[in-house]
C-alpha atoms as an extended CHARMM CRD file, in Angstrom:
* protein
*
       266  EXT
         1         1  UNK       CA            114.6470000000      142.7710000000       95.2070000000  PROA      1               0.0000000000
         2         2  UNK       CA            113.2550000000      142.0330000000       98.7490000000  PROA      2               0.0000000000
         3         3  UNK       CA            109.5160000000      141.6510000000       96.8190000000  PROA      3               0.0000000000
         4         4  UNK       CA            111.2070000000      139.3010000000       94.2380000000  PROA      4               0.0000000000
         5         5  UNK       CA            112.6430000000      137.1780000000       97.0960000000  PROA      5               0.0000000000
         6         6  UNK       CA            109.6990000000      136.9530000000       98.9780000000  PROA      6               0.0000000000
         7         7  UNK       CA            107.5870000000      135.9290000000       95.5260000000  PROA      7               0.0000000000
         8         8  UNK       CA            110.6930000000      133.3640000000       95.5310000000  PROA      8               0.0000000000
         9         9  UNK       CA            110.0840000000      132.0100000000       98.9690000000  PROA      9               0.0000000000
        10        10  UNK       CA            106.1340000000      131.8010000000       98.7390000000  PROA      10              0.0000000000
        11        11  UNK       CA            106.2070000000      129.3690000000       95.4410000000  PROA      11              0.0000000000
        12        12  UNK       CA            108.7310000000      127.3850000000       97.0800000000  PROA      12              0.0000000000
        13        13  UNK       CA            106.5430000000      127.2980000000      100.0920000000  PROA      13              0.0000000000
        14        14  UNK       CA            103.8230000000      126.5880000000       97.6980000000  PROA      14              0.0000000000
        15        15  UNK       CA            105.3650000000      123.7870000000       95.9320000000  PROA      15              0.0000000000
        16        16  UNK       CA            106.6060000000      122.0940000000       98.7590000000  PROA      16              0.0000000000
        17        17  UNK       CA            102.5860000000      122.3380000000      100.4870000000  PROA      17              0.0000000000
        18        18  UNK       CA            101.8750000000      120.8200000000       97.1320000000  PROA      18              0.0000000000
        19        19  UNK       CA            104.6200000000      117.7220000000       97.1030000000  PROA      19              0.0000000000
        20        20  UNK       CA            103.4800000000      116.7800000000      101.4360000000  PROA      20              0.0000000000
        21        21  UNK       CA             99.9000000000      116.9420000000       99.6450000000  PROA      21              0.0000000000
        22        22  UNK       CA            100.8040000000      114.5610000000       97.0040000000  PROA      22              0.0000000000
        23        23  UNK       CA            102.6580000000      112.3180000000       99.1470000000  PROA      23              0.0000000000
        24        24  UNK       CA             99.2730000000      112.4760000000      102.0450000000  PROA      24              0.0000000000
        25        25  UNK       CA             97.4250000000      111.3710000000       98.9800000000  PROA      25              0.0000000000
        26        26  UNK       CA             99.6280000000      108.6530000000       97.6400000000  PROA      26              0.0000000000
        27        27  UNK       CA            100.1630000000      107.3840000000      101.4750000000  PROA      27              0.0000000000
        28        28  UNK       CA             96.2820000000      107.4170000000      102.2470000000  PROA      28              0.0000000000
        29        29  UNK       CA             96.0390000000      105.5760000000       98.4940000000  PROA      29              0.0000000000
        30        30  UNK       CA             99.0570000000      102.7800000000      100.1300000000  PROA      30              0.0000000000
        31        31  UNK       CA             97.2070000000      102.3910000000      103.3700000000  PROA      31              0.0000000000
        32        32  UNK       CA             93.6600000000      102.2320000000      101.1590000000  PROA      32              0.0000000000
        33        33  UNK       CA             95.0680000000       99.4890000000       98.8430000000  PROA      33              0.0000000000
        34        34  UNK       CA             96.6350000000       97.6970000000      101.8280000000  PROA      34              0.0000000000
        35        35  UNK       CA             93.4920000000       97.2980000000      103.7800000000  PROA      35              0.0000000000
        36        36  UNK       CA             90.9540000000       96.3510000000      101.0380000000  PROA      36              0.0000000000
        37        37  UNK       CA             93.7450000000       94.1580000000       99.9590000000  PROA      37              0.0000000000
        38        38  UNK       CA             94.1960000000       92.6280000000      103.9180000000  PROA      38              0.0000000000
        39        39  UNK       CA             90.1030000000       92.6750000000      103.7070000000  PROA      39              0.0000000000
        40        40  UNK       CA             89.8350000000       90.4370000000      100.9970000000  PROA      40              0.0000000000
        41        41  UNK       CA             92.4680000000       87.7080000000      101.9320000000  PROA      41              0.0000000000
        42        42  UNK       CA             90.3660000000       88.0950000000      105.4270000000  PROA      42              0.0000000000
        43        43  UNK       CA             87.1750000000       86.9880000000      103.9270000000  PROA      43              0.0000000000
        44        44  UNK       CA             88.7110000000       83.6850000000      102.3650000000  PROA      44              0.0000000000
        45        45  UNK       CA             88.7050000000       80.6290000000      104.0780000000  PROA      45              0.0000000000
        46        46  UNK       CA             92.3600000000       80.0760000000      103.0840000000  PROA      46              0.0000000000
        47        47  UNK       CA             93.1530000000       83.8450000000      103.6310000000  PROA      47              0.0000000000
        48        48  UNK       CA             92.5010000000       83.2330000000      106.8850000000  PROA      48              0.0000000000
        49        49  UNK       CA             93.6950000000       79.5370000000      107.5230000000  PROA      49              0.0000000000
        50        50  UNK       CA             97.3750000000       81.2810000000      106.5060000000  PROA      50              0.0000000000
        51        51  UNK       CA             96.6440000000       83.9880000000      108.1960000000  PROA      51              0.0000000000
        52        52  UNK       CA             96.6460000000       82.4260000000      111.3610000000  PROA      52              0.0000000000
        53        53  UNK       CA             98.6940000000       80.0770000000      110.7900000000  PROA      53              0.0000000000
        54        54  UNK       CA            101.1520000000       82.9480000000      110.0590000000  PROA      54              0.0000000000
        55        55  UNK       CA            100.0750000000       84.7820000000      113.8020000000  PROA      55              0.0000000000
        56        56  UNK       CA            100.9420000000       80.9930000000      115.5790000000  PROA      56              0.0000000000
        57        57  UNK       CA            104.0440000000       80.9460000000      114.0440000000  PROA      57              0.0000000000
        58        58  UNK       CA            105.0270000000       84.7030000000      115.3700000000  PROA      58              0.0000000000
        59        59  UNK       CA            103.7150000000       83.7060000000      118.4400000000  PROA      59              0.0000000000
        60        60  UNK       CA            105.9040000000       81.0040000000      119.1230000000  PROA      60              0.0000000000
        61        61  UNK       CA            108.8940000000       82.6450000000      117.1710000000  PROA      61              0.0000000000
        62        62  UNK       CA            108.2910000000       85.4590000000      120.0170000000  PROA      62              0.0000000000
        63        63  UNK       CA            108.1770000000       82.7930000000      122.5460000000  PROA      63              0.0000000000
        64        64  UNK       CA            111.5680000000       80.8020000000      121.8380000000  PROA      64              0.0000000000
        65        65  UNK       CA            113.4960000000       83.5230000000      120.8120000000  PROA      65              0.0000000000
        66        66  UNK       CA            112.4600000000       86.7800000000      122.2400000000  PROA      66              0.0000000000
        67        67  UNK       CA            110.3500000000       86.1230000000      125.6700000000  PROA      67              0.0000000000
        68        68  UNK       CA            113.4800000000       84.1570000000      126.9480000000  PROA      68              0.0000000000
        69        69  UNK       CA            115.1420000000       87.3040000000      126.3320000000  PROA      69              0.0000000000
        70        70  UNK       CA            112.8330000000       89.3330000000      128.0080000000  PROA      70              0.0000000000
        71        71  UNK       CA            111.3220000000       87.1580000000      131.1980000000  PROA      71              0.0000000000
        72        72  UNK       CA            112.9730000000       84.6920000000      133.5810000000  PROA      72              0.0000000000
        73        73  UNK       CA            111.4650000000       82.2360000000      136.6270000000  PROA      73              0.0000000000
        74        74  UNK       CA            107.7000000000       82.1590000000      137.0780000000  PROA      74              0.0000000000
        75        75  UNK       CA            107.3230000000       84.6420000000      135.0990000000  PROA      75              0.0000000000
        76        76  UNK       CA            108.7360000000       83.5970000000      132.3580000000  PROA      76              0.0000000000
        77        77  UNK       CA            106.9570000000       80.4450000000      132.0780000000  PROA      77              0.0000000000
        78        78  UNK       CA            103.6650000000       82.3940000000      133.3320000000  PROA      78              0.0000000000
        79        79  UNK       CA            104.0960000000       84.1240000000      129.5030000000  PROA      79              0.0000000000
        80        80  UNK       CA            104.7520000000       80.8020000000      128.0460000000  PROA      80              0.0000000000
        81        81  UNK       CA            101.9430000000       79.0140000000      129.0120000000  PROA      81              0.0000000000
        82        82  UNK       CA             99.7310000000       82.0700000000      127.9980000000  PROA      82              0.0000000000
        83        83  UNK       CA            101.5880000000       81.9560000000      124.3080000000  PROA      83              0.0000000000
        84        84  UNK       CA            100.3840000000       78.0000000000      124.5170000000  PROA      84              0.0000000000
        85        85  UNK       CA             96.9190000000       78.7510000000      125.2980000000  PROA      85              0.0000000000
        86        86  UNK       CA             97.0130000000       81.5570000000      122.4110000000  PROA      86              0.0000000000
        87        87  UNK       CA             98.5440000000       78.8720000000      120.0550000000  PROA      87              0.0000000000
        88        88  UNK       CA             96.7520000000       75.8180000000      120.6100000000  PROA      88              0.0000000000
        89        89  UNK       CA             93.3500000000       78.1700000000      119.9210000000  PROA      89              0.0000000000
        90        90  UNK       CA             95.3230000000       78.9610000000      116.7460000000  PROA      90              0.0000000000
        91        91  UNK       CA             95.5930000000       75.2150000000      115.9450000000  PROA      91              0.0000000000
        92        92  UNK       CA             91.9080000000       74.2380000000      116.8630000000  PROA      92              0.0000000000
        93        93  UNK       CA             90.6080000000       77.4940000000      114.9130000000  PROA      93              0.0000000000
        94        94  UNK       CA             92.0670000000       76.3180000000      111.5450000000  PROA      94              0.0000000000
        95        95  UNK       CA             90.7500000000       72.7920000000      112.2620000000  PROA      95              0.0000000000
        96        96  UNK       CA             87.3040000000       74.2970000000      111.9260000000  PROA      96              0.0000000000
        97        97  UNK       CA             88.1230000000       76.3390000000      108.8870000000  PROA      97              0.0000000000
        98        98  UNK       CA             89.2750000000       73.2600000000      107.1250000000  PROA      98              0.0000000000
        99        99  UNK       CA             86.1990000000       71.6900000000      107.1850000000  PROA      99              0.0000000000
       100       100  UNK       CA             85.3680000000       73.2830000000      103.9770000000  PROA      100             0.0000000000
       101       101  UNK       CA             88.4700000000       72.2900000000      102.3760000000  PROA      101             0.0000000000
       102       102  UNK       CA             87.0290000000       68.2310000000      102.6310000000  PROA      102             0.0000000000
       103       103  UNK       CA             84.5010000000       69.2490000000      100.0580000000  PROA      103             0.0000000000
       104       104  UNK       CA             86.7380000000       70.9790000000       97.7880000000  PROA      104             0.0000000000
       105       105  UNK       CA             89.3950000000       67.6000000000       97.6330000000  PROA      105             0.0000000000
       106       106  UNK       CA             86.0820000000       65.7630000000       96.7400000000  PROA      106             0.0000000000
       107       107  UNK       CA             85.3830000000       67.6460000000       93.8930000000  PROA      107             0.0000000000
       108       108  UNK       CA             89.0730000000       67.8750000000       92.8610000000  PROA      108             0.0000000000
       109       109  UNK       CA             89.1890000000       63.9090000000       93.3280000000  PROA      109             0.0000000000
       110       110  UNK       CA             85.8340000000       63.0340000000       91.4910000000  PROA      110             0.0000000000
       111       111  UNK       CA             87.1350000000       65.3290000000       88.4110000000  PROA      111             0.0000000000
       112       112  UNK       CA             90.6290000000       63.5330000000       88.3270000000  PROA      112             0.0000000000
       113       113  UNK       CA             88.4720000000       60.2080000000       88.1380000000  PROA      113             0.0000000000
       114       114  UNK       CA             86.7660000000       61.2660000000       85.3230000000  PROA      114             0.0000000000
       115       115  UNK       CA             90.1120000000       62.3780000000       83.4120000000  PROA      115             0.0000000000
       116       116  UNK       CA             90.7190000000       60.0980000000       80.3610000000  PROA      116             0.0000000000
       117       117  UNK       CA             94.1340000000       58.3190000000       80.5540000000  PROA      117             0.0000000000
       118       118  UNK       CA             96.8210000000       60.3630000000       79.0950000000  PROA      118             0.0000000000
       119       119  UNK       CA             98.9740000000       59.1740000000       76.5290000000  PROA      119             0.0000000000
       120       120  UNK       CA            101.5840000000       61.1030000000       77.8470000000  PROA      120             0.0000000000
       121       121  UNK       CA            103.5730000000       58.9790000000       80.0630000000  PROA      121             0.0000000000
       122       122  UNK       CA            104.7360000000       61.7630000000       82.6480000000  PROA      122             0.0000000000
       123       123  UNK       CA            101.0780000000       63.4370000000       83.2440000000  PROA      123             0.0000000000
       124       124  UNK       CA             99.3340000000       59.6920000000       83.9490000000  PROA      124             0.0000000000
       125       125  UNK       CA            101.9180000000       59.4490000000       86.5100000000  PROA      125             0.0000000000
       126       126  UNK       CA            100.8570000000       63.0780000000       87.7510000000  PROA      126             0.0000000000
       127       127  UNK       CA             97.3920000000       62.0430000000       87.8780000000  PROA      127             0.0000000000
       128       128  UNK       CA             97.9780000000       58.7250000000       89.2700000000  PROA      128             0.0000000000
       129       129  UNK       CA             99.7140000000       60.3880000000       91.9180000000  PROA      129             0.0000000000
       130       130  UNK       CA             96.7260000000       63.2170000000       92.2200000000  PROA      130             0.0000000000
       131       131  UNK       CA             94.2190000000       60.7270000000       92.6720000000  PROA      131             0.0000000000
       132       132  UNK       CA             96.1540000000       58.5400000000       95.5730000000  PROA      132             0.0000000000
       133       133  UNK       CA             97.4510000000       61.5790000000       97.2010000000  PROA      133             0.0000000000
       134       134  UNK       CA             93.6110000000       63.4410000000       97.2920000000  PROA      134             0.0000000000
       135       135  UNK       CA             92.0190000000       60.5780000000       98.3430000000  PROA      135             0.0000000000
       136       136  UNK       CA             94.7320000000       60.7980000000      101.4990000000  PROA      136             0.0000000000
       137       137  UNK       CA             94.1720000000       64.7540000000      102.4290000000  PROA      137             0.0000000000
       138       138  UNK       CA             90.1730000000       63.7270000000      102.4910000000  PROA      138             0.0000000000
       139       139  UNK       CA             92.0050000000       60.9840000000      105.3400000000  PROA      139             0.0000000000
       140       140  UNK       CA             93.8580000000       63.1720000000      107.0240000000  PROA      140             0.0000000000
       141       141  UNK       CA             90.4960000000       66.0890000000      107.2740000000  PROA      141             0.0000000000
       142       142  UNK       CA             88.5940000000       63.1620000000      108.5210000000  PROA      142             0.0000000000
       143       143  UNK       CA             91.1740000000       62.1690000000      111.1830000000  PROA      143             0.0000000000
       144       144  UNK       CA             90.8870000000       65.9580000000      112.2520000000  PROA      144             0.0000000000
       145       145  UNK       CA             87.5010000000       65.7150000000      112.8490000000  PROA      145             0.0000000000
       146       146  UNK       CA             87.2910000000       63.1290000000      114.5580000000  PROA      146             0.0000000000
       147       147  UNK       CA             90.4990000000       64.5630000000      116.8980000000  PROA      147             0.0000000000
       148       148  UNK       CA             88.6660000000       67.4050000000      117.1840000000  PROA      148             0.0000000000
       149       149  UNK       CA             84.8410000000       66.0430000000      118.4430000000  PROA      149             0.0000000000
       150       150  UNK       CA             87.1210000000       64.2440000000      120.8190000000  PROA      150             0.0000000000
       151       151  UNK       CA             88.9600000000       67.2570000000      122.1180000000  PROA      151             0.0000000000
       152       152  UNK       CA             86.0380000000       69.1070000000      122.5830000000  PROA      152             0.0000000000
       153       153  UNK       CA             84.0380000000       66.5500000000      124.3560000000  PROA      153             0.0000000000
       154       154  UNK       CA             81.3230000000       65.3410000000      121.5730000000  PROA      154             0.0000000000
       155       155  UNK       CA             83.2440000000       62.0480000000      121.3050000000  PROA      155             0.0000000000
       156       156  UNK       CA             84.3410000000       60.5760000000      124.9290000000  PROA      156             0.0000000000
       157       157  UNK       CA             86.5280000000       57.7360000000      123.6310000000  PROA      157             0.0000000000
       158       158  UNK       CA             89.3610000000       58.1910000000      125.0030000000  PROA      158             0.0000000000
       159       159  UNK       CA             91.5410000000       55.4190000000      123.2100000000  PROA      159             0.0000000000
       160       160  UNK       CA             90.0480000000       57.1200000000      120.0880000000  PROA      160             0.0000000000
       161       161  UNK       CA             91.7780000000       60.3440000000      121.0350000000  PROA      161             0.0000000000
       162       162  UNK       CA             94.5290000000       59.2560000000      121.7810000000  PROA      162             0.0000000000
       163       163  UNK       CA             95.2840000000       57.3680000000      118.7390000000  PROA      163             0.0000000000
       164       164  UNK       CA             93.7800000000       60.3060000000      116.6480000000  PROA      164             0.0000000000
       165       165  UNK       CA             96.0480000000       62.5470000000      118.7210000000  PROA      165             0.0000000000
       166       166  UNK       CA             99.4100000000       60.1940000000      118.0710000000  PROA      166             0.0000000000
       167       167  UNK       CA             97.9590000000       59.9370000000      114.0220000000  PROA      167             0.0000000000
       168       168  UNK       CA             98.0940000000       63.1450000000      113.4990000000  PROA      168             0.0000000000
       169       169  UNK       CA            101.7490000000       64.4780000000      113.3410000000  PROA      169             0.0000000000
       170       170  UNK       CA            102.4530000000       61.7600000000      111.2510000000  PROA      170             0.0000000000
       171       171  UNK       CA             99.2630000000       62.7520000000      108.5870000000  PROA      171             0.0000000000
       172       172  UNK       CA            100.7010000000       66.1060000000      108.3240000000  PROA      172             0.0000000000
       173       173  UNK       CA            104.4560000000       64.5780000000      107.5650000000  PROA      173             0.0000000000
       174       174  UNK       CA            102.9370000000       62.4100000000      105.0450000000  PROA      174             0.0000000000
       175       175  UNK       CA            101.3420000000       65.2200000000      103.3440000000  PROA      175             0.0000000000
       176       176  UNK       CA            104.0520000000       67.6750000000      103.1350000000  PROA      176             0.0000000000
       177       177  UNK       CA            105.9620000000       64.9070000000      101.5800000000  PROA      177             0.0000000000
       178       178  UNK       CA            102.8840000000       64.0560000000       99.3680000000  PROA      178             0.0000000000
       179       179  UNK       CA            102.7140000000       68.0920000000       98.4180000000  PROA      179             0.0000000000
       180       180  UNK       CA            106.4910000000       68.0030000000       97.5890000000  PROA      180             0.0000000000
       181       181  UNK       CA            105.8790000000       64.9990000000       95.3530000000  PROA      181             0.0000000000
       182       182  UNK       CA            102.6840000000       66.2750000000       93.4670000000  PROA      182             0.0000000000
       183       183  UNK       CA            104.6570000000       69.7740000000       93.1740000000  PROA      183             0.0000000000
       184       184  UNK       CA            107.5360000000       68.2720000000       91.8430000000  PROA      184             0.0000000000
       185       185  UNK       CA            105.1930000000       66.7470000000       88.7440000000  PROA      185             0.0000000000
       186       186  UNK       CA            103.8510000000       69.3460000000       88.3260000000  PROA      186             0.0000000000
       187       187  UNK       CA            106.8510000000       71.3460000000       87.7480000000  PROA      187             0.0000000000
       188       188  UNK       CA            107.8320000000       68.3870000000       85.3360000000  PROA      188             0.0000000000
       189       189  UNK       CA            104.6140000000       68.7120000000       83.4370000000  PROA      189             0.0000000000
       190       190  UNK       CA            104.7920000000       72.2140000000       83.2160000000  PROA      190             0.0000000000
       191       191  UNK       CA            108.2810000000       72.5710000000       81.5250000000  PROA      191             0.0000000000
       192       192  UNK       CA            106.4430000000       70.4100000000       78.7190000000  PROA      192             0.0000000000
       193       193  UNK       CA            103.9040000000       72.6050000000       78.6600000000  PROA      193             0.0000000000
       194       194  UNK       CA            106.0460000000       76.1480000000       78.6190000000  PROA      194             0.0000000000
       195       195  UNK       CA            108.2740000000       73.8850000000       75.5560000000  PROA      195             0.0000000000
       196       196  UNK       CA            104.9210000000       73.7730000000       73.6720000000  PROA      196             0.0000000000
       197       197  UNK       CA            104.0930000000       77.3870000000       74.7530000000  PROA      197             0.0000000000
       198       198  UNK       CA            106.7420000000       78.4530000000       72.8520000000  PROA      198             0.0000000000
       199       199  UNK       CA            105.6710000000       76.9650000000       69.5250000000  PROA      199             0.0000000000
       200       200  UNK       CA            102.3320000000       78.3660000000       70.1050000000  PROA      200             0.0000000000
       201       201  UNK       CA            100.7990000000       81.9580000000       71.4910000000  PROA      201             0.0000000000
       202       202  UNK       CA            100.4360000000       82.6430000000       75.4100000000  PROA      202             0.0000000000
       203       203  UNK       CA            100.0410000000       85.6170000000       76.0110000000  PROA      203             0.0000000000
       204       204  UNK       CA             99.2750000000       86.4950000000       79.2360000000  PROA      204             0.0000000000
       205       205  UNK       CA            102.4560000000       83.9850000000       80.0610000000  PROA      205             0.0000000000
       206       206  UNK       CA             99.9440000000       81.7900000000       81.9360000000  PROA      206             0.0000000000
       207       207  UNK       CA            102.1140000000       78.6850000000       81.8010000000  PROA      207             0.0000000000
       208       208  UNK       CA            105.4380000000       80.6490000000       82.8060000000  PROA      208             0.0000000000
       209       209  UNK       CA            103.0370000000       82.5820000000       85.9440000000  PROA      209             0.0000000000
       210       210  UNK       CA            101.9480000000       78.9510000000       86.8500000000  PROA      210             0.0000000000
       211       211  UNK       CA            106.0870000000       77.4920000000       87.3040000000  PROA      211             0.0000000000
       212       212  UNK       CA            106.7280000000       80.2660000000       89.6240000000  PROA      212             0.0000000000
       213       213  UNK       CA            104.4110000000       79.2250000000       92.0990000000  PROA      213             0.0000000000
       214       214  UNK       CA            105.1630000000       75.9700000000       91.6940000000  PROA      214             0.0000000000
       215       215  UNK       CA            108.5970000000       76.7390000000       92.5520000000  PROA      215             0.0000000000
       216       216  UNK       CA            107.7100000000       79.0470000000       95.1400000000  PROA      216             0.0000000000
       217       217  UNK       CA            105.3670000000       75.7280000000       96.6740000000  PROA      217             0.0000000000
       218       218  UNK       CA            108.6440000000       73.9290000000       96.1770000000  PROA      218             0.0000000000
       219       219  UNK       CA            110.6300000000       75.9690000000       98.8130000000  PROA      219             0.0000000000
       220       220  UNK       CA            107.2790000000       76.3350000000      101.2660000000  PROA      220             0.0000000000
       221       221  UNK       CA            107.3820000000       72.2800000000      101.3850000000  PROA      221             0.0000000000
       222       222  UNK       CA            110.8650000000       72.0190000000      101.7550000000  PROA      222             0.0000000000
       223       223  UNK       CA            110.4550000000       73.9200000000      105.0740000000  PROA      223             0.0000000000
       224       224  UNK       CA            107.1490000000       72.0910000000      105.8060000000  PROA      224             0.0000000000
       225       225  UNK       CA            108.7040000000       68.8530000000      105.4710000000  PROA      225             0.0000000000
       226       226  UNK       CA            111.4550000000       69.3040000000      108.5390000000  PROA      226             0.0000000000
       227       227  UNK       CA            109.0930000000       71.0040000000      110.7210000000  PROA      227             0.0000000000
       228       228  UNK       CA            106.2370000000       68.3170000000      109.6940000000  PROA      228             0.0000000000
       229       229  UNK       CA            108.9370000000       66.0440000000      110.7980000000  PROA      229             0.0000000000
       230       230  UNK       CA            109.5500000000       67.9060000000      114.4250000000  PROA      230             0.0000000000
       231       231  UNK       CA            106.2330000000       66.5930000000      116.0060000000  PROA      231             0.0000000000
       232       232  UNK       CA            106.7960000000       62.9200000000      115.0390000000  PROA      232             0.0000000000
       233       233  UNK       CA            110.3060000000       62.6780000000      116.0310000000  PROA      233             0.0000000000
       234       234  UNK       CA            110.9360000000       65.3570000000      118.7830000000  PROA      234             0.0000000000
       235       235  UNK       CA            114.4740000000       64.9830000000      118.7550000000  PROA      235             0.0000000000
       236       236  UNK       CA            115.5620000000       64.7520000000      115.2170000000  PROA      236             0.0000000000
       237       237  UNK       CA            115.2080000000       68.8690000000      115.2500000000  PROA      237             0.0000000000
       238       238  UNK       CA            115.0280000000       71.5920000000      117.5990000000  PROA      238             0.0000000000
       239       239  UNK       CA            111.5400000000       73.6040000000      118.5670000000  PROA      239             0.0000000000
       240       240  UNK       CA            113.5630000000       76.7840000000      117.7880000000  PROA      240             0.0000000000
       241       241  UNK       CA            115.1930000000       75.6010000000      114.1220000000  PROA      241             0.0000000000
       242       242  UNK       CA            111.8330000000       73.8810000000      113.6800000000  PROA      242             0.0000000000
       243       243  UNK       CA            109.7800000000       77.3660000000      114.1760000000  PROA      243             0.0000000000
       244       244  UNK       CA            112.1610000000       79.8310000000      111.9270000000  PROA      244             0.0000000000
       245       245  UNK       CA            111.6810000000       77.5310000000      109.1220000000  PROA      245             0.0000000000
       246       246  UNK       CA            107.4300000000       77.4760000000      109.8010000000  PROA      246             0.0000000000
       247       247  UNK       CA            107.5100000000       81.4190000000      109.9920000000  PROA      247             0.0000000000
       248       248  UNK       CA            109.3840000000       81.3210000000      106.6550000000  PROA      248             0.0000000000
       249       249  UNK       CA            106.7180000000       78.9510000000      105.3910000000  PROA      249             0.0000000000
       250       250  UNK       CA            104.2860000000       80.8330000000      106.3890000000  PROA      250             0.0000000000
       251       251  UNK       CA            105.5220000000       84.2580000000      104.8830000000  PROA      251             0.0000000000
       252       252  UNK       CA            105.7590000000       82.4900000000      101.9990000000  PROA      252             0.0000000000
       253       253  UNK       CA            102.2860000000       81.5260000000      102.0710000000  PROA      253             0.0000000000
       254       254  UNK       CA            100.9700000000       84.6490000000      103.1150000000  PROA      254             0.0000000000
       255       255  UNK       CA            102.7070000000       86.4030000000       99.9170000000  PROA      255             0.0000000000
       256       256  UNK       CA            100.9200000000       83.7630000000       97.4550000000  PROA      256             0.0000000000
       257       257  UNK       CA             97.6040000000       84.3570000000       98.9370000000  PROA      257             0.0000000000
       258       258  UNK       CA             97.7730000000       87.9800000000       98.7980000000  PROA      258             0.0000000000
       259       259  UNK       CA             99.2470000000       87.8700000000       95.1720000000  PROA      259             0.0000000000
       260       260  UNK       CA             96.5900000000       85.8290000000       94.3670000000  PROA      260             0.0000000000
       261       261  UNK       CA             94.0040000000       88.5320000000       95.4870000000  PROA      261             0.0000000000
       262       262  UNK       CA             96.2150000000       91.5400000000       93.7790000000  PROA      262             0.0000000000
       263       263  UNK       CA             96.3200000000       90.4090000000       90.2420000000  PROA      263             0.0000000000
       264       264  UNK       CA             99.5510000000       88.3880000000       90.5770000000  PROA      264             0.0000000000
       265       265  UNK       CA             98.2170000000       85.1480000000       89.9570000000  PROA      265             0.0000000000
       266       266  UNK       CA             95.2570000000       83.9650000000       87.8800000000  PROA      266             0.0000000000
């Protein structure tokens, strides 16, 4: 009896050594998966324009809401000014990276040029509205240049920084409006399309993939937009509503570009 008990206990022992192994191997598979998966949103321009973008908005989440918390007096604003510093690096770090992004509204631009004039009432109004509203973004990366050679020192006009400096909230405001507005064609367009999707074969569900992000950009925007709004009109909303709705933003962001890299978008 004692034997058969003991036999018991040892393949119970076994199984369970078995079931931790498993779950090691699954884990070290999750943390695997995870890091390639961080690794390649890391070697993307845009990977890493949201990813940072993301890390700003922690930063000053941390800084409103938790360091207040946490320091008082000199101290306090000793931490603050070191979460500025931190920050504005942030901000001057993605200027850089979106140098490359100039290029790419070109070549988006120059192919909506080319586009013969639909027939379709609602997508000439989408492309209308793609052509005016790319031609602005390659604006708005120029105006960061030139904001940026002046903050650094390559360009000492100062009247040129400082109306570069007092453009540029109100570039960004513009274009979060001017994303919202493209998006919500889009979406229009799109419900055509998925109508006709279901008269023909898709698939892969390309069309109904496509809406969700769309409506997924929808919400980003509609964050954007008030927080856009927060450096042109300091008043109209507070730094610490203004910052919850960015870090949403830029969750929301984050999530696309990693879906993007996993499969979850084609």
């Amino acid at each position: 009896m004692s034997n058969l008990l003991g036999t018991r206990m040892v393949v119970r022992i076994s199984e369970y050594i078995y079931y931790i192994l498993i779950l090691l191997q699954f884990q070290d598979y999750m943390i695997l998966g995870t890091v390639t998966k961080i690794h390649k949103v890391n070697s993307t321009v845009l990977g890493q324009d949201r990813m940072i973008r993301t890390y700003t908005f922690l930063l000053r989440f941390f800084k409103l809401h938790l360091l207040r918390k946490m320091k008082s007096g000199e101290c306090l604003m000793m931490w603050q000014n070191k979460v500025d510093i931190i920050c504005s690096h942030f901000s001057m770090t993605r200027r850089i990276l979106r140098w490359s992004r100039t290029a790419f509204y070109i070549q988006i631009l120059m192919n909506k040029l080319k586009q013969q004039s639909s027939k379709n009432e609602l997508k000439y109004y989408r492309n209308l509205n793609d052509v005016l509203f790319y031609a602005y973004l390659i604006l708005t990366d120029v105006n960061d240049l030139i904001f940026w050679m002046c903050q650094i020192g390559l360009c000492r006009n100062v009247k040129l920084l400082l109306i570069t400096k007092e453009i540029s909230p109100k570039f960004y405001f513009a274009e979060c409006i001017g994303w919202f507005i493209t998006l919500c064609l889009e979406y229009r367009v799109n419900q055509q399309e998925i109508y006709k999707s279901q008269l023909q074969n898709d698939p892969k569900n390309k069309i109904r993939t496509r809406q969700i992000q769309i409506l997924q950009n929808l919400v980003k925007y509609s964050l954007d937009i008030p927080v856009s709004y927060s450096y042109v009109n300091t008043k109209a909303i507070s730094q610490e509503k203004a910052v919850i709705l960015g870090t949403i933003s830029s969750f929301i962001s984050l999530y696309q570009t990693f879906q993007q890299h996993s499969g979850g978008y084609q």
